[in-house]
N, C-alpha and C positions, 0 to 999 in steps of 0.2 A: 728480436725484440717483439716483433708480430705476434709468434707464437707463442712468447712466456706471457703476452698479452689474454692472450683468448684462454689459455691454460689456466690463469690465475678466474678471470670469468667463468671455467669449467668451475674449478675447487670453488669458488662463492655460491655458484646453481647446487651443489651439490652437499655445501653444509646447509642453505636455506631449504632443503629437499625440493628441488624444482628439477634438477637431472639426475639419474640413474645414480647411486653409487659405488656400483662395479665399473663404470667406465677408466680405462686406460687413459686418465690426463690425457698425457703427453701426447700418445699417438693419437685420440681425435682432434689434437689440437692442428696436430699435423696435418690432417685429413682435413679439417675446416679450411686450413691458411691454402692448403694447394688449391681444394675447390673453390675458394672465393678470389684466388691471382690466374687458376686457368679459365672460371668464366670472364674475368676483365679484364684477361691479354687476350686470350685466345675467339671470344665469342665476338666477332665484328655486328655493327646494329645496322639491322635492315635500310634503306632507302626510306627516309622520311620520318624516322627515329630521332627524337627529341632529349635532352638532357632528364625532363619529367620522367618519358615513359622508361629511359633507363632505370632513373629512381625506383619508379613501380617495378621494374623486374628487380630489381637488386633487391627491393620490400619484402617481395614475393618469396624469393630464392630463400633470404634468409627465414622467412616463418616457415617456408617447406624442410628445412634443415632442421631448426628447431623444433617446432607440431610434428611434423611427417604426415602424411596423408591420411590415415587413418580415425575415424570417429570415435572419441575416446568414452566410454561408459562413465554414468554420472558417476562414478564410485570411485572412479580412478581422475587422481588429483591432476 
C-alpha cells in the first residue's frame, strides 16, 4: 500500500512536469519506500536526540531525495 502510494505521487510529479518523465514508477518507488523504512528502522538517534531534530532529519532526507544536491541553472525548472 506504501509503495502504490508514493508511485501514484511519482505519476502526479510527472504529468505536472516536476519529475523526470523516463523514470521507472515502480522501481523508484521501491527505492524510496526501502530508503525511507532502512533510515527509520535501521539509523538509531544519537544521545540527546529529540522527536524535533528527528523531524529536521527526516525534512532534510526527504528534500535531499527530491532536490539532490546539485545547484540547478535558472533555466532548468
Amino acid at each position: 500500500l506504501g509503495r502504490s502510494n508514493v508511485a501514484e505521487i511519482l505519476r502526479l510529479g510527472i504529468r505536472q512536469g516536476l519529475f523526470r518523465d523516463d523514470l521507472n514508477v515502480d522501481s523508484v518507488a521501491m527505492i524510496l519506500q526501502d530508503m525511507h523504512l532502512g533510515g527509520y528502522m535501521f539509523n538509531s538517534l544519537p544521545d540527546g536526540d529529540d522527536a524535533e531534530s528527528l523531524r529536521v532529519r527526516i525534512t532534510l532526507g526527504i528534500d535531499v531525495v527530491l532536490n539532490g544536491l546539485r545547484v540547478r541553472d535558472a533555466e532548468t525548472p
